[in-house]
Wavefront OBJ file of the C-alpha trace (Angstrom):
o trace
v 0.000 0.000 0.000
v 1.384 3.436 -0.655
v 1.154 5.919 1.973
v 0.594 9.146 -0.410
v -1.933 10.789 1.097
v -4.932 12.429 -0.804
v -4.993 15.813 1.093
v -3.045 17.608 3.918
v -4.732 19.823 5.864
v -3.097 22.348 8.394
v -4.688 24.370 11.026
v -3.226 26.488 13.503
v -4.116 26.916 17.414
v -4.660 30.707 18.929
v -1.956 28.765 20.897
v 0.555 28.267 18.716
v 3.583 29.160 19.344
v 6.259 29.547 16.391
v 8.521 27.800 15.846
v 7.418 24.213 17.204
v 9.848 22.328 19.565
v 8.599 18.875 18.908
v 6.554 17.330 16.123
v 4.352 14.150 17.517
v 3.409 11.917 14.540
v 0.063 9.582 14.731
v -2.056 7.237 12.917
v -6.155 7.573 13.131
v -8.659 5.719 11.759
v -12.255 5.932 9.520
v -14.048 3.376 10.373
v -17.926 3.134 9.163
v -20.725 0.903 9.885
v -24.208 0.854 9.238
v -24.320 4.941 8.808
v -22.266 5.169 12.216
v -18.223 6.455 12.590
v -16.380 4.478 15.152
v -14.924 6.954 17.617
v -12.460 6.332 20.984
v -14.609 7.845 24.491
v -13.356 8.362 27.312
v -16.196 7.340 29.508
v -14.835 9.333 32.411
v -14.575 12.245 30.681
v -17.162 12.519 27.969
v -14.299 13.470 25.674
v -14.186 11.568 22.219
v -11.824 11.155 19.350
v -10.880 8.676 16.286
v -9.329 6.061 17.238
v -5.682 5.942 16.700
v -2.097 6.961 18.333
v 0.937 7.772 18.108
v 3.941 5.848 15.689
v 6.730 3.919 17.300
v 9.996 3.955 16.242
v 10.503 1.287 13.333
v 6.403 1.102 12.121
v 4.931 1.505 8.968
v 1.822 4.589 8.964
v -0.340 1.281 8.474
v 0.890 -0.646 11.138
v 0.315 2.091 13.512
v -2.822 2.267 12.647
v -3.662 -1.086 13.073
v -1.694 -1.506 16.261
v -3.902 1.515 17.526
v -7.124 0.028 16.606
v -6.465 -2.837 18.127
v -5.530 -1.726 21.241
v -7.726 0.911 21.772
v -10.841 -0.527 20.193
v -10.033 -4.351 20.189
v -11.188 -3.956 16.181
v -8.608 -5.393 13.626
v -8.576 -3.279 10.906
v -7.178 -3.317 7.041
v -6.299 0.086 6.076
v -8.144 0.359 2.682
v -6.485 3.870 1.695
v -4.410 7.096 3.114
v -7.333 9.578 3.395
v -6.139 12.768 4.965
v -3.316 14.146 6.565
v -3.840 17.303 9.309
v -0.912 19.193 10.216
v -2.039 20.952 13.698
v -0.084 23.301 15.522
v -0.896 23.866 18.967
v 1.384 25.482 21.697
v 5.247 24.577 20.937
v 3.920 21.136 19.114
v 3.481 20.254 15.645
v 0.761 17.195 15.632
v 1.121 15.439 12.177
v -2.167 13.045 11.887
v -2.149 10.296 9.161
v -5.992 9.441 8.904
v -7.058 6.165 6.745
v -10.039 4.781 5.434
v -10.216 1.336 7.144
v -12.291 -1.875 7.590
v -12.972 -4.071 10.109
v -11.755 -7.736 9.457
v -11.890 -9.202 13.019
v -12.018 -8.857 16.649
v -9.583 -8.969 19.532
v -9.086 -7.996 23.223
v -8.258 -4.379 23.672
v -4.797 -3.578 25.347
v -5.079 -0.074 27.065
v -2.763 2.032 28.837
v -2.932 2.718 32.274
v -4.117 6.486 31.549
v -6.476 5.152 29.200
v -8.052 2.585 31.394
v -8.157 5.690 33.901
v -10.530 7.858 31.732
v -12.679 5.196 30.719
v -11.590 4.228 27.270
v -14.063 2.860 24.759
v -15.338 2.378 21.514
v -18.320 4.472 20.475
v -20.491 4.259 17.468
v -21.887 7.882 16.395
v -23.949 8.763 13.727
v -22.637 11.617 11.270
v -25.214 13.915 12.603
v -23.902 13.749 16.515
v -20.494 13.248 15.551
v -21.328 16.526 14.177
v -22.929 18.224 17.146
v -20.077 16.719 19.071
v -16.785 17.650 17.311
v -18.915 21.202 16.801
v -18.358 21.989 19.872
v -14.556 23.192 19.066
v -14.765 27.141 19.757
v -16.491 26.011 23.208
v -13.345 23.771 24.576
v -10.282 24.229 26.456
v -7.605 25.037 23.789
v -6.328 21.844 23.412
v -9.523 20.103 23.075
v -10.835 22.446 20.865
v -7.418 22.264 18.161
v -8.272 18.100 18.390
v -12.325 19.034 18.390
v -11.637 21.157 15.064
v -9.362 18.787 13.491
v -12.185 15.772 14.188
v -14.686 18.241 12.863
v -12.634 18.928 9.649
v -11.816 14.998 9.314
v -15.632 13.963 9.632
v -16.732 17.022 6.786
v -14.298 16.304 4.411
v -15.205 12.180 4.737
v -19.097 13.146 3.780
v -17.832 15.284 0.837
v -15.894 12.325 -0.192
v -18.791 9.785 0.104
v -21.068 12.184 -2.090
l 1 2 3 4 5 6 7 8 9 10 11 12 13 14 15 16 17 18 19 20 21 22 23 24 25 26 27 28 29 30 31 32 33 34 35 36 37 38 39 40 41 42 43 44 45 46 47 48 49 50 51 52 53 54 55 56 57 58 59 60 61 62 63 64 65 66 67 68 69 70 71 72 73 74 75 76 77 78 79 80 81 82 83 84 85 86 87 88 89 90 91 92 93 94 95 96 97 98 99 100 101 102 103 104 105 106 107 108 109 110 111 112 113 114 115 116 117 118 119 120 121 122 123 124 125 126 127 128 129 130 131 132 133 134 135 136 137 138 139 140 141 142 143 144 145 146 147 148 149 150 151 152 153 154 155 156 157 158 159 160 161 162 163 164
């Protein structure tokens, strides 16, 4: 699979602060189901986001991705295609996001952190509409919620252009 992707995107934080100090790099996933998104919540915190995390030293973008799902989700997943890419800048940190369209092929037992299993991790099934209402919700959040809030937001809107 090539890991081209179709579009980058970059937004920048009111909290960005030039130049960035550290660039994290991640892999997220689109997963849909009967009309619904799969999304990551943290229970504990009513806080969601796509499912995915960050890449480890020696990993293809697709194998982080995978790796991700199934830990986070306990979904196996094929990455069908590189979908978007969002550059984010928020405070001193550049967060590179590699987002891919993905299916599910099988099941397995998640693997959480300890933070995660803290905040209530879990998979969560929205439709498009309150995924919507959700991730609308940037301008409203803390300023690092609402950079990852807008970046979700972007992701989901550019995905329903692309089904059209």
């Amino acid at each position: 699979m090539k890991t081209n992707i179709c579009e980058t995107v970059e937004q920048i934080s009111k909290t960005y602060s030039a130049p960035h100090k550290e660039t994290r790099i991640s892999c997220r996933a689109i997963v849909v189901k009967d009309g619904k998104m799969l999304f990551s919540n943290e229970t504990k915190t009513g806080f969601y986001m796509s499912p995915g995390g960050s890449l480890e030293e020696g990993e293809s973008l697709e194998e982080c991705c995978i790796r991700e799902l199934m830990e986070e989700t306990g979904f196996i997943v094929k990455p069908l295609k590189p979908f978007i890419t969002v550059k984010e800048y928020c405070y001193d940190i550049l967060y590179i996001s590699h987002y891919f369209l993905c299916e599910i092929t099988g099941e397995c037992e998640r693997a959480l952190t300890e933070t995660e299993i803290f905040k209530g991790m879990a998979p969560a099934w929205l439709d498009f509409p309150k995924a919507l209402e959700i991730f609308g919700t940037y301008k409203q959040q803390t300023p690092d919620k609402e950079s990852l809030y807008l970046r979700e937001y972007t992701v989901i809107n550019k995905y329903l252009d692309y089904i059209k």
